[in-house]
C-alpha positions as YAML, in Angstrom:
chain: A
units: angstrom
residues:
- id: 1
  name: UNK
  ca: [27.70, -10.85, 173.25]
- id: 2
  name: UNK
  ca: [24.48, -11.07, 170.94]
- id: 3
  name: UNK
  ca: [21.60, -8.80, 171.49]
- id: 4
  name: UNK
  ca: [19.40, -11.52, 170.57]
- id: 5
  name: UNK
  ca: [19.27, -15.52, 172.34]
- id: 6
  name: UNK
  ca: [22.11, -17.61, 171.32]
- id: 7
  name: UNK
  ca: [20.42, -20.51, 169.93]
- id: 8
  name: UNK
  ca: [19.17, -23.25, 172.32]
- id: 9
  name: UNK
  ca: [19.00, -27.07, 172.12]
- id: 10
  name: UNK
  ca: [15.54, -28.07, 170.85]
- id: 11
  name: UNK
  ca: [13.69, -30.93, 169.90]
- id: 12
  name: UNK
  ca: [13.23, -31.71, 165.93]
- id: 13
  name: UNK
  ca: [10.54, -29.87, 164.27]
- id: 14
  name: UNK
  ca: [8.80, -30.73, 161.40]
- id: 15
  name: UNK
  ca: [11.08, -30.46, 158.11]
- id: 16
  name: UNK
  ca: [8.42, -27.85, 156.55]
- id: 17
  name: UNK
  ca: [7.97, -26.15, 159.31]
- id: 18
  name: UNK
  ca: [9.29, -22.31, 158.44]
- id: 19
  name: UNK
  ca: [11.26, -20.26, 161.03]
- id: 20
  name: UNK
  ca: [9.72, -17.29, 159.60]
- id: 21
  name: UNK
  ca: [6.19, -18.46, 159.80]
- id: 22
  name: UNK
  ca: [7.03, -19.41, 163.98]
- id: 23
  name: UNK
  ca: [8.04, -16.07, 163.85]
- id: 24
  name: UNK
  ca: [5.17, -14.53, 162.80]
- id: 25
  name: UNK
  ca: [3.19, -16.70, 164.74]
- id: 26
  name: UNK
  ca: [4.84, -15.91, 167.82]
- id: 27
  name: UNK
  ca: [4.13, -12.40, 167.60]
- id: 28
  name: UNK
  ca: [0.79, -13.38, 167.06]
- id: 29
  name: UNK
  ca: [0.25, -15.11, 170.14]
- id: 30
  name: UNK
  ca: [2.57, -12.31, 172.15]
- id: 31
  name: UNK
  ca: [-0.28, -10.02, 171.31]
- id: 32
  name: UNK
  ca: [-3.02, -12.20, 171.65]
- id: 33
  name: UNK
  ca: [-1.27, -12.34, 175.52]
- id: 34
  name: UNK
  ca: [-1.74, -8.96, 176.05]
- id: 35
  name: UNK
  ca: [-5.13, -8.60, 175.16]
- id: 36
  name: UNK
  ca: [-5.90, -11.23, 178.23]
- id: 37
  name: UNK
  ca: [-3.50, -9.12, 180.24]
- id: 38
  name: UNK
  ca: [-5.26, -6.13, 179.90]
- id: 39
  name: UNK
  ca: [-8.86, -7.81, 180.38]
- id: 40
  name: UNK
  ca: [-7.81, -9.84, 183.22]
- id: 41
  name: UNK
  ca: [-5.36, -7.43, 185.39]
- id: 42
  name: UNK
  ca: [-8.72, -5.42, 186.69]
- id: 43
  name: UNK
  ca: [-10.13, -8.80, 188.34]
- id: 44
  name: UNK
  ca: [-6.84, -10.24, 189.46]
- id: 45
  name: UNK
  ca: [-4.18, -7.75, 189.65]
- id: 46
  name: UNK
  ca: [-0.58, -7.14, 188.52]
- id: 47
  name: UNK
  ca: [0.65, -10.01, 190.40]
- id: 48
  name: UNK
  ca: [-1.57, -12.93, 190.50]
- id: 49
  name: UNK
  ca: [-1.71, -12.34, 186.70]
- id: 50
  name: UNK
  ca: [2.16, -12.77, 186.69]
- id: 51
  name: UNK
  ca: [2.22, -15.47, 188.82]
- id: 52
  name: UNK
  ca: [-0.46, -17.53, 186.35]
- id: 53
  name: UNK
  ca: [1.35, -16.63, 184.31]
- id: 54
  name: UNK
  ca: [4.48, -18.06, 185.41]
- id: 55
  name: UNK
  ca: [2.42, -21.44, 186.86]
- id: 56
  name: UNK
  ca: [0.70, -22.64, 183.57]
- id: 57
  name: UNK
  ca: [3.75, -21.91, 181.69]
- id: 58
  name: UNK
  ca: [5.92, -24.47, 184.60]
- id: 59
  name: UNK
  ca: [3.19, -26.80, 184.05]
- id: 60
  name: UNK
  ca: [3.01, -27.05, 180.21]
- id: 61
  name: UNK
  ca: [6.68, -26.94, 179.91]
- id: 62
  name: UNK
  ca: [6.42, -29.73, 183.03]
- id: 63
  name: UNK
  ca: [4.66, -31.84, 181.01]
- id: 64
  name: UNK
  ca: [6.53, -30.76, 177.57]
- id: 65
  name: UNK
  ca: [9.40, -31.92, 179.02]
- id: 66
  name: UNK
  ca: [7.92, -35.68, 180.52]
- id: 67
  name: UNK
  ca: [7.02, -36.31, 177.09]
- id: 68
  name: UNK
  ca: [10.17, -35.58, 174.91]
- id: 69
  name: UNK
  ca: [12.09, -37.01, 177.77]
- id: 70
  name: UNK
  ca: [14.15, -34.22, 178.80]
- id: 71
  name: UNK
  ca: [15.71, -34.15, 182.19]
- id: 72
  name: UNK
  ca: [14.73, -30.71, 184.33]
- id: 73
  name: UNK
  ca: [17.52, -31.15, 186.20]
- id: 74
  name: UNK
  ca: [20.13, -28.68, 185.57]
- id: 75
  name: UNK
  ca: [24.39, -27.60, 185.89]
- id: 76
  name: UNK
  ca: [23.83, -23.96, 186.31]
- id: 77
  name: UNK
  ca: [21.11, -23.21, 188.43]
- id: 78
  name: UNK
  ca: [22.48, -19.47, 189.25]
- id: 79
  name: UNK
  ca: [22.47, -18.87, 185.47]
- id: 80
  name: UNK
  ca: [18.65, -19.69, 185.65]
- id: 81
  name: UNK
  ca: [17.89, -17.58, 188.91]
- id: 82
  name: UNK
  ca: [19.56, -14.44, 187.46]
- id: 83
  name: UNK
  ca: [17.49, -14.92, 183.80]
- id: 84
  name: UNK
  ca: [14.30, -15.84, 185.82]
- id: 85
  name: UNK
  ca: [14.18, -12.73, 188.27]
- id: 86
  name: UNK
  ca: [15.33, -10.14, 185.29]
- id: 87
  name: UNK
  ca: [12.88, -11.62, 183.28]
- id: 88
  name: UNK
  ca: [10.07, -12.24, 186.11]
- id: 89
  name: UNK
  ca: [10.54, -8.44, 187.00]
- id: 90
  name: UNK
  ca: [10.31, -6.99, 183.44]
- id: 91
  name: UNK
  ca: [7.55, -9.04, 183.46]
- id: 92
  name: UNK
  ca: [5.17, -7.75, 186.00]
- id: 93
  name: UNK
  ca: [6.59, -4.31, 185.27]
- id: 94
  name: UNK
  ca: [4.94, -4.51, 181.75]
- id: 95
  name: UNK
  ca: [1.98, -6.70, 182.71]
- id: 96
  name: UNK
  ca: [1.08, -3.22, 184.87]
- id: 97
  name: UNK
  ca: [1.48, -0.91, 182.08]
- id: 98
  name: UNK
  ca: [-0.04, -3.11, 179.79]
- id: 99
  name: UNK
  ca: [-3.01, -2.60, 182.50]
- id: 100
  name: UNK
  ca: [-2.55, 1.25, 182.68]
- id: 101
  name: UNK
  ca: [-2.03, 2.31, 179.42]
- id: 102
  name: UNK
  ca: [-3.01, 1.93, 175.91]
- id: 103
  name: UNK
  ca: [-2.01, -1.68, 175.14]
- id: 104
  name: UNK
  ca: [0.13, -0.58, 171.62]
- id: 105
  name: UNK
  ca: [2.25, 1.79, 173.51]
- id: 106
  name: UNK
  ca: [2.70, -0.38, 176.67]
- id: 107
  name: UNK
  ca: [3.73, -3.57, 173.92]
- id: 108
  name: UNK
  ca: [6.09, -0.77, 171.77]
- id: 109
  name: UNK
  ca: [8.15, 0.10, 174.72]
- id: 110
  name: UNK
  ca: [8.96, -3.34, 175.72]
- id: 111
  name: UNK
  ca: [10.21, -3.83, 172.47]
- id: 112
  name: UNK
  ca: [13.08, -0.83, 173.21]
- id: 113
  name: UNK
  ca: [14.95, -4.13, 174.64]
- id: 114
  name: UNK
  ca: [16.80, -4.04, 171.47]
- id: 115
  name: UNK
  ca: [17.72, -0.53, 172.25]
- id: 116
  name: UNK
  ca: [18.80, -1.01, 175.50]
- id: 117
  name: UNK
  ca: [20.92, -4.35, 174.81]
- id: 118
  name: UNK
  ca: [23.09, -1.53, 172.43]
- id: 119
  name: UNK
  ca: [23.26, 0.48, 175.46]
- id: 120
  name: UNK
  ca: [24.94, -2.13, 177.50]
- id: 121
  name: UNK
  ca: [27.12, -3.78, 174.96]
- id: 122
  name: UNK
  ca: [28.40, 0.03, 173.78]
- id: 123
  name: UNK
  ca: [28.74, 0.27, 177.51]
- id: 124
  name: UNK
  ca: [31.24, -3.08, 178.18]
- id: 125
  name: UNK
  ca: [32.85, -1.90, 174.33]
- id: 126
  name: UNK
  ca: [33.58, 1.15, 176.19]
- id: 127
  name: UNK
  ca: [34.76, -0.05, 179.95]
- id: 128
  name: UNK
  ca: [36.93, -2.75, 177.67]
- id: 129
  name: UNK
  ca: [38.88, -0.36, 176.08]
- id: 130
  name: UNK
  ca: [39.49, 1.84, 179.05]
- id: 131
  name: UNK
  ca: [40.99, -1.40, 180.90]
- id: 132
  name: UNK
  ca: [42.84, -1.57, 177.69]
- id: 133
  name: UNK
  ca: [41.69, -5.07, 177.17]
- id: 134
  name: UNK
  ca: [42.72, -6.69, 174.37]
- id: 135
  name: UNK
  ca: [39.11, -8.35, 173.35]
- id: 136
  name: UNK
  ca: [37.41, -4.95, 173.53]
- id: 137
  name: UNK
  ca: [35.25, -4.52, 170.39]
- id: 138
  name: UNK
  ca: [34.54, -1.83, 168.07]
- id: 139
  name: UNK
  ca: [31.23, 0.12, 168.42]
- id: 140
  name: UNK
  ca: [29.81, 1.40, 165.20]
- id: 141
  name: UNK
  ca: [29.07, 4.85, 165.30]
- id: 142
  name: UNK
  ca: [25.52, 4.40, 163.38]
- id: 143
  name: UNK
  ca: [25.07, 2.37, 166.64]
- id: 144
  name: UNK
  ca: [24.83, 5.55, 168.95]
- id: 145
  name: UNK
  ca: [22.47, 6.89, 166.49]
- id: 146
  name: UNK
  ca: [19.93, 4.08, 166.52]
- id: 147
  name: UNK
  ca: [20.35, 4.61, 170.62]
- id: 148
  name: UNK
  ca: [19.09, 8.29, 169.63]
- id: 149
  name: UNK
  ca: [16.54, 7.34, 167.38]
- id: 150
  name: UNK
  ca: [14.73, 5.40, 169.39]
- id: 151
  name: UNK
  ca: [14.53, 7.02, 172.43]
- id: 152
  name: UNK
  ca: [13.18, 9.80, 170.07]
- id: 153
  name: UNK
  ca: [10.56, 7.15, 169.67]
- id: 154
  name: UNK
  ca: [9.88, 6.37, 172.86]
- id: 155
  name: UNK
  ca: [9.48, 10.60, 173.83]
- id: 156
  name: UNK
  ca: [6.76, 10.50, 170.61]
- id: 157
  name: UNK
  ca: [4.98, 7.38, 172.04]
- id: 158
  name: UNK
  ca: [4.30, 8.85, 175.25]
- id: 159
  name: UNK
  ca: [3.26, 11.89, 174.12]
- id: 160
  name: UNK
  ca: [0.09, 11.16, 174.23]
- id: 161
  name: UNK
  ca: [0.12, 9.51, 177.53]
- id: 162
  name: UNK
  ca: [1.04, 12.49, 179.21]
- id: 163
  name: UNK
  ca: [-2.24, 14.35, 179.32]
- id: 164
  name: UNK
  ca: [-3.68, 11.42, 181.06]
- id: 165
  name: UNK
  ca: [-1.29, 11.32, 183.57]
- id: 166
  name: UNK
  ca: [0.04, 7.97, 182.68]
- id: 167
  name: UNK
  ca: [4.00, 8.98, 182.68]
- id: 168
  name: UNK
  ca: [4.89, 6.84, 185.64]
- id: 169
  name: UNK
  ca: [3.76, 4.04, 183.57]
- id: 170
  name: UNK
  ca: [5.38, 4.85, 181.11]
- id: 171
  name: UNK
  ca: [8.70, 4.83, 182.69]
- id: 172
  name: UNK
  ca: [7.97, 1.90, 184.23]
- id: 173
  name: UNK
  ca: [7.30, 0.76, 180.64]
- id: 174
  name: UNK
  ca: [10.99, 1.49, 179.97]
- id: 175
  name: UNK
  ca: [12.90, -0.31, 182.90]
- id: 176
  name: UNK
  ca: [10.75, -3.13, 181.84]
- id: 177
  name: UNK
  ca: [12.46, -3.18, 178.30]
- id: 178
  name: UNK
  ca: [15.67, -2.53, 180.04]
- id: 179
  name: UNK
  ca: [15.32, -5.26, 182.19]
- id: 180
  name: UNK
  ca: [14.35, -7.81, 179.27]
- id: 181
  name: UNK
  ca: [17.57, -6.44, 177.51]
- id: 182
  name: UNK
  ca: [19.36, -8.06, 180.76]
- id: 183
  name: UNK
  ca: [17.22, -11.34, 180.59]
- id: 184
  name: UNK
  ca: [18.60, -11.64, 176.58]
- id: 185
  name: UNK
  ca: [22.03, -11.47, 178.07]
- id: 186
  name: UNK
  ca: [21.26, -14.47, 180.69]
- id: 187
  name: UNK
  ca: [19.26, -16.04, 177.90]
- id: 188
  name: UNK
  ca: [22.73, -16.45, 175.71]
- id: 189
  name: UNK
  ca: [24.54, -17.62, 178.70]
- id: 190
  name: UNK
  ca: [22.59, -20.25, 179.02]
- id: 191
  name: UNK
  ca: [22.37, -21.11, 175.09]
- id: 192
  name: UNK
  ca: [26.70, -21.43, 175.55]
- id: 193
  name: UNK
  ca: [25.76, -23.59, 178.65]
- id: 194
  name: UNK
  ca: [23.92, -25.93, 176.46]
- id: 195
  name: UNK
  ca: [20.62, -25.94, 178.02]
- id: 196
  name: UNK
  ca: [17.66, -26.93, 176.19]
- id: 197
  name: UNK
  ca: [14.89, -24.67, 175.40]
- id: 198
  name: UNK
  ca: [12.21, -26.38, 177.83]
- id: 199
  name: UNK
  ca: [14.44, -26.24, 181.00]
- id: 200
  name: UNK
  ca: [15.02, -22.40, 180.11]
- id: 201
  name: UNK
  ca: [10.93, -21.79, 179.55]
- id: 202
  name: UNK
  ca: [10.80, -24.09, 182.63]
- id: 203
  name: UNK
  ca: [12.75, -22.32, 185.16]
- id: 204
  name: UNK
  ca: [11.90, -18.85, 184.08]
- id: 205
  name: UNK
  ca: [8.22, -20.05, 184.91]
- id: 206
  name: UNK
  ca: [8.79, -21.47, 187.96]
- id: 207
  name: UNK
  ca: [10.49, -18.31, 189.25]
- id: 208
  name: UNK
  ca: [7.58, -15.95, 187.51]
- id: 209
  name: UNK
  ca: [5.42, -18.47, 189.55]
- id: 210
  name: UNK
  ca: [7.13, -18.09, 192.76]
- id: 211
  name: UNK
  ca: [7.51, -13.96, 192.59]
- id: 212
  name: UNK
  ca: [4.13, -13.56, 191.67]
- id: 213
  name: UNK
  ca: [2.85, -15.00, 194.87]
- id: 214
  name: UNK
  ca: [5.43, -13.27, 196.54]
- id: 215
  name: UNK
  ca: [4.25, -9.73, 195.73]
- id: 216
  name: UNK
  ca: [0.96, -10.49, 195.81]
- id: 217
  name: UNK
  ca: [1.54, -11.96, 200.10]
- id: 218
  name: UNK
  ca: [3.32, -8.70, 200.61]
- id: 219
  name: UNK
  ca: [0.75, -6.19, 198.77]
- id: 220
  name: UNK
  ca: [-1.81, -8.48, 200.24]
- id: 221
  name: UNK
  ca: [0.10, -6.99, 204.03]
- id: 222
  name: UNK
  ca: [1.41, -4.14, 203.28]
- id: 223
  name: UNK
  ca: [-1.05, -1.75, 200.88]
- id: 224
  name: UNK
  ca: [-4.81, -3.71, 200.95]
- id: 225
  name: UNK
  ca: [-7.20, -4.34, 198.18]
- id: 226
  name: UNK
  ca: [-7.51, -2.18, 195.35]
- id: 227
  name: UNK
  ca: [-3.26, -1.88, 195.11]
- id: 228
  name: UNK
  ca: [-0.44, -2.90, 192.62]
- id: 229
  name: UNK
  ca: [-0.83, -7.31, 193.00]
- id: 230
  name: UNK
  ca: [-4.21, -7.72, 194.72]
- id: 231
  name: UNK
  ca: [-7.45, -8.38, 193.48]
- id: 232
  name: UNK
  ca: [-9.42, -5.91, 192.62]
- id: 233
  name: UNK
  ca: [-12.86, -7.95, 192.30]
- id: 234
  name: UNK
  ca: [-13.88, -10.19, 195.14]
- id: 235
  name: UNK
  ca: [-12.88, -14.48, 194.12]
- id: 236
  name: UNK
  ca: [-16.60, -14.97, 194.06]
- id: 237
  name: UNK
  ca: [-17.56, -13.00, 191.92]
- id: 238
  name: UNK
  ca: [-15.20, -12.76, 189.63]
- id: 239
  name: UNK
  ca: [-16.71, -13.56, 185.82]
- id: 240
  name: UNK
  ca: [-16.03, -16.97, 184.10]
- id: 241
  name: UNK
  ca: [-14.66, -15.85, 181.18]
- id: 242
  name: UNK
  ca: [-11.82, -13.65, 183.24]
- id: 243
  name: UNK
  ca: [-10.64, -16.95, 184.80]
- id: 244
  name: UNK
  ca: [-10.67, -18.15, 180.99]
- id: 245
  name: UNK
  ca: [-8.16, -14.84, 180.20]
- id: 246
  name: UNK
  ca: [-5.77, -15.79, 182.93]
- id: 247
  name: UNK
  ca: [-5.22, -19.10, 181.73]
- id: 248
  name: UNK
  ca: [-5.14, -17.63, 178.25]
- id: 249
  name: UNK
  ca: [-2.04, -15.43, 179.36]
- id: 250
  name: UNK
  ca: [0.02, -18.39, 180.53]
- id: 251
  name: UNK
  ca: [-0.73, -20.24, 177.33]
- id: 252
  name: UNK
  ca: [-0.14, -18.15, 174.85]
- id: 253
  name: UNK
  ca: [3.02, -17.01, 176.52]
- id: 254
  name: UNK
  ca: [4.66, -20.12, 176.61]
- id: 255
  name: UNK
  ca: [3.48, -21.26, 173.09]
- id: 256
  name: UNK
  ca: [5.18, -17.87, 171.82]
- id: 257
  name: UNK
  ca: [7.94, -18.42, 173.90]
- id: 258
  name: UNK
  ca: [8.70, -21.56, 172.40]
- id: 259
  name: UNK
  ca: [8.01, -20.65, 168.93]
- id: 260
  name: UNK
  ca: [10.35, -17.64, 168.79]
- id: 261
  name: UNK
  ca: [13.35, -19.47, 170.42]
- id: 262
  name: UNK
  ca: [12.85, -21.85, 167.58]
- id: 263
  name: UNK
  ca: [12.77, -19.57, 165.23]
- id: 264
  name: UNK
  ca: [16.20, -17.69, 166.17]
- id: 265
  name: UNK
  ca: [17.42, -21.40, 166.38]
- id: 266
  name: UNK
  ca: [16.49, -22.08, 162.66]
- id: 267
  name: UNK
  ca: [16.42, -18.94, 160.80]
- id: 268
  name: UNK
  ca: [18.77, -15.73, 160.33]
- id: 269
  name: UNK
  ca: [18.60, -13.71, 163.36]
- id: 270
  name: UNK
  ca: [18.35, -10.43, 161.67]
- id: 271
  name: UNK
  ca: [15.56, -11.35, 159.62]
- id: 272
  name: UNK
  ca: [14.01, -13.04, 162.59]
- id: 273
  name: UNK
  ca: [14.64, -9.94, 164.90]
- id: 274
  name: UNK
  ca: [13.01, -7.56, 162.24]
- id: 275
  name: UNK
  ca: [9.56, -10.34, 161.91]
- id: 276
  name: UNK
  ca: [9.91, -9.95, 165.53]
- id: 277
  name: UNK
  ca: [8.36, -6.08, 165.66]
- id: 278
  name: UNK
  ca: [5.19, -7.28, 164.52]
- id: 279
  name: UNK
  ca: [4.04, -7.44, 167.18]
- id: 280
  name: UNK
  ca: [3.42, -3.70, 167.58]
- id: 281
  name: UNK
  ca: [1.36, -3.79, 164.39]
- id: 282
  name: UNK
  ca: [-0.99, -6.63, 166.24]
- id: 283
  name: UNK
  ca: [-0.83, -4.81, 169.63]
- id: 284
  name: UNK
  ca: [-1.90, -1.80, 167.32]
- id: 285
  name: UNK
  ca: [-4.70, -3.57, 166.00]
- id: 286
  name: UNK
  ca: [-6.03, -5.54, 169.14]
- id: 287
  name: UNK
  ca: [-5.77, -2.03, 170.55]
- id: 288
  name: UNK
  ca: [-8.04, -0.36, 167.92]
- id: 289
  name: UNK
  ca: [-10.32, -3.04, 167.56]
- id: 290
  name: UNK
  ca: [-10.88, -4.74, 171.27]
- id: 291
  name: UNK
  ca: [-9.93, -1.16, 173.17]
- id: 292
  name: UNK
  ca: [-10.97, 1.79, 171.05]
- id: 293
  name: UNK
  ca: [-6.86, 3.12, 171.58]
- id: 294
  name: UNK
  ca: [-6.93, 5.08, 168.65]
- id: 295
  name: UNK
  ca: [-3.50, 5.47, 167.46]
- id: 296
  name: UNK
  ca: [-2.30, 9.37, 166.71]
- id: 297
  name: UNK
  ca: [0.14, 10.18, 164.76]
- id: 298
  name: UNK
  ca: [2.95, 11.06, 166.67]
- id: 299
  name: UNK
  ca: [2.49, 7.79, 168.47]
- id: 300
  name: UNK
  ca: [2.46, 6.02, 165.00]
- id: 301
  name: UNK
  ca: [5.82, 7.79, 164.30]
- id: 302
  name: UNK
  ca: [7.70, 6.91, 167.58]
- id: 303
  name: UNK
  ca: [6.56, 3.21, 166.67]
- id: 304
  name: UNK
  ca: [8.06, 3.25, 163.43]
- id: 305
  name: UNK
  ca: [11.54, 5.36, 165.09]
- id: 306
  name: UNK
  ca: [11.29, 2.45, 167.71]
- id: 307
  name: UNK
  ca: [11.51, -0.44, 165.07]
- id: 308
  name: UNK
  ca: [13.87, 1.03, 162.97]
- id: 309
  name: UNK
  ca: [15.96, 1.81, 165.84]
- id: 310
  name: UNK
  ca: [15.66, -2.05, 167.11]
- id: 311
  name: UNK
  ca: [16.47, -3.35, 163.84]
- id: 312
  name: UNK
  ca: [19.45, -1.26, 163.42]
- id: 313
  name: UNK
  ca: [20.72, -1.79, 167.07]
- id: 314
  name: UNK
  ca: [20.30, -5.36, 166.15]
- id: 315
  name: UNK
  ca: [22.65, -4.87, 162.78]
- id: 316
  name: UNK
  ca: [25.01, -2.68, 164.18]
- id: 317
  name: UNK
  ca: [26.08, -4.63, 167.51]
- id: 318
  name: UNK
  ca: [29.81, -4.24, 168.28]
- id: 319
  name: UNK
  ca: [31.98, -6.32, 166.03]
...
């Protein structure tokens, strides 16, 4: 099984348009998510900012899908439950660190999904050949060493982060990559399926929509104002331009949502999957320039033992 999204249906792009350069731009517009996360999550809280997430994404891929003429209605509808809660959880998960701590280390261990997806396929390799099944696959020993390498990373991005008491973030941080690892698995089931992009965005929307509201009715009960999912600034007097940011999140989600499926769908994966980790370079920069998050150096080094560890989990996948 790929450690990257089979590639979906989609509907004809322009002939000049580049994978590469939706690639790039998707990272782009991943970051340019995160910095409305991380100005909008004091006013709204965790969970309202998931579920806007989640409700202008179903409505632009809603109306997405009206025009090109593509039918919502779908075959598999457990496939898309499983993908949508894996992903809708990862989500919130990072949307809070991405609130707690500095927004280039919240974005960099997200992107250990790539690690983790080696975890899990070394894992089935392994349970494969103890059944003594005849489709179990090799794992490449330089595999187990990316695994290494970038939890090496991860222990040299959070350095930092411990002094500040941020370390339950953190690990948050982590199950949030691991759980986007899990959504990548759904994600090719549902490539093999043959659903099209837009009912995939659609659904995973929807149910970002619907669990956003959920936890935000429970914290709402449960923990008062001032918790994980509730407001932190009263409606009224909450600014203008944060309504702007929450919207922003939702868009530029599903725009880089879109563009990155399309661009594994086009281009080579593993040239795809390496344009991917830009991200953590715009993160970096958004972080430095909108934030003041300086970036030290042992931070700087876990990125770069992150990446490489990503790129090689991505090349050396079990056979």
């Amino acid at each position: 099984m790929s450690a990257e999204p089979r590639p979906l249906h989609h509907a004809p792009m322009p002939p000049r348009s580049s994978p590469y350069l939706q690639m790039v731009l998707a990272t782009v517009l991943f970051a340019c998510m995160g910095v409305c996360v991380k100005l909008a999550s004091p006013h709204f809280g965790t969970a309202a900012v998931v579920g806007a997430r989640g409700l202008v994404g179903a409505v632009l891929m809603a109306a997405i899908a009206w025009g090109s003429g593509t039918s919502l209605r779908t075959r598999v509808p457990r496939l898309h439950v499983q993908r949508g809660l894996s992903g809708a959880f990862a989500l919130s998960l990072w949307f809070y660190c991405i609130g707690h701590l500095p927004l280039a280390t919240a974005v960099t261990l997200n992107y250990m999904s790539s690690v983790w997806m080696a975890v899990f396929l070394i894992g089935q390799a392994a349970l494969a050949r103890h059944l003594g099944s005849p489709q179990a696959r090799r794992v490449d020993p330089r595999l187990l060493w990316a695994i290494a390498v970038g939890f090496v990373g991860v222990a040299l991005v959070l350095h930092p982060t411990l002094a500040r008491e941020q370390l339950g973030a953190g690990a948050l941080g982590l199950v949030s990559g691991m759980l986007s690892a899990m959504a990548y698995v759904q994600v090719t089931a549902l490539g093999r399926a043959g659903e099209p992009e837009v009912r995939v965005v659609f659904y995973f929307s929807l149910i970002g929509t619907l669990l956003g509201a959920a936890l935000a009715a429970v914290d709402a009960l449960t923990a008062g104002p001032g918790h994980m999912g509730v407001s932190a600034t009263p409606l009224a007097d909450i600014p203008a331009l944060a309504w702007a940011e929450l919207f922003g999140i939702g868009a530029f989600a599903t725009l880089a949502q879109l563009l990155m499926t399309r661009a594994y769908a086009r281009g080579h994966m593993l040239a795809n999957a390496s344009l991917q980790y830009l991200g953590i370079v715009h993160a970096s920069l958004f972080g430095v320039w909108l934030f003041q998050e300086p970036i030290g150096l042992d931070s700087a080094l876990g990125m770069a033992l992150i990446v490489g560890a990503g790129m090689a989990a991505t090349r050396f996948k079990p056979a």
